[in-house]
C-alpha positions, -999 to 999 in steps of 0.1 A, spaced: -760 -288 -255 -773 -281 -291 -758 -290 -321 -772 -285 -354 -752 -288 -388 -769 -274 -425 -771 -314 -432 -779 -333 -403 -755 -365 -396 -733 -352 -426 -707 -327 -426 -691 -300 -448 -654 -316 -450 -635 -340 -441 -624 -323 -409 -654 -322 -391 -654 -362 -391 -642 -359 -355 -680 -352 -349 -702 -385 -344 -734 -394 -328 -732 -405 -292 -734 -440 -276 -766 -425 -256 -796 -408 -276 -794 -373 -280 -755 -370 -277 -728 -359 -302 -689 -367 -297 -661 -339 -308 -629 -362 -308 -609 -326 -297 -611 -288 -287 -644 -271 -289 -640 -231 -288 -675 -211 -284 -662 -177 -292 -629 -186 -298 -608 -201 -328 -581 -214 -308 -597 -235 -279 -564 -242 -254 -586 -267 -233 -611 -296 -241 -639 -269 -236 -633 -231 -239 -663 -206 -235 -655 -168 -242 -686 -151 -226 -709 -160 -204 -727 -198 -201 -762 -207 -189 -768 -235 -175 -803 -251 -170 -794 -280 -153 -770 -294 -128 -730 -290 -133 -718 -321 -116 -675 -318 -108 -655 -345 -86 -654 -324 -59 -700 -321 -57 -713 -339 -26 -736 -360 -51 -703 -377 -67 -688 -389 -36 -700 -413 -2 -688 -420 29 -680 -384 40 -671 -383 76 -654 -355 98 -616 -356 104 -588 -347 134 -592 -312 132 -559 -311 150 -541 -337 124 -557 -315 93 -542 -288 107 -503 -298 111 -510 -312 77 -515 -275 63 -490 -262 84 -471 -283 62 -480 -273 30 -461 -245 2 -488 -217 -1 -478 -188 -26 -492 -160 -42 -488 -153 -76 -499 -130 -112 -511 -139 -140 -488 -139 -173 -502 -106 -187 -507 -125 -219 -534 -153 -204 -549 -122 -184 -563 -106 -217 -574 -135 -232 -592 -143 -204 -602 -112 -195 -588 -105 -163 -586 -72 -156 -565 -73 -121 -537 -103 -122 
């Protein structure tokens, strides 16, 4: 992630002090929404395009985040889903353009 503002470690106004230089070297903190392509950011990051990444994305759910992964009762995990509410759904036609879905 690159940052670069027109005078490094200052800012324009007074809104932008929600921006401040990271605990670790190299890192900058937005206290808030960032929007890349998009005024009106509705999560902590929103992208509007696409995003290259050169590196590793790392999410709860990667192998590298977890330990002690062992295989279950196939037959318990089963009854278990048997058990569960599945549905099908749309999108609201309104988060489907925004997002660029074309078939909800």
């Amino acid at each position: 992630f690159f940052f670069q503002a027109s005078n490094p470690g200052q800012f324009e106004n007074d809104n932008d002090v929600l921006w401040q230089r990271g605990h670790v070297p190299e890192t900058i903190v937005y206290h808030g929404r960032v929007g890349i392509n998009t005024d009106a950011p509705d999560e902590a990051l929103v992208v509007c395009g696409n995003a290259k990444v050169m590196g590793r994305v790392m999410h709860p759910s990667d192998s590298r985040a977890k330990q002690n992964i062992r295989e279950v009762d196939t037959n318990e995990q089963l009854r278990r889903i048997t058990q569960m509410r599945l549905v099908e759904y749309d999108y609201k036609p309104e988060f489907a353009s925004v997002m660029g879905i074309k078939n909800t």
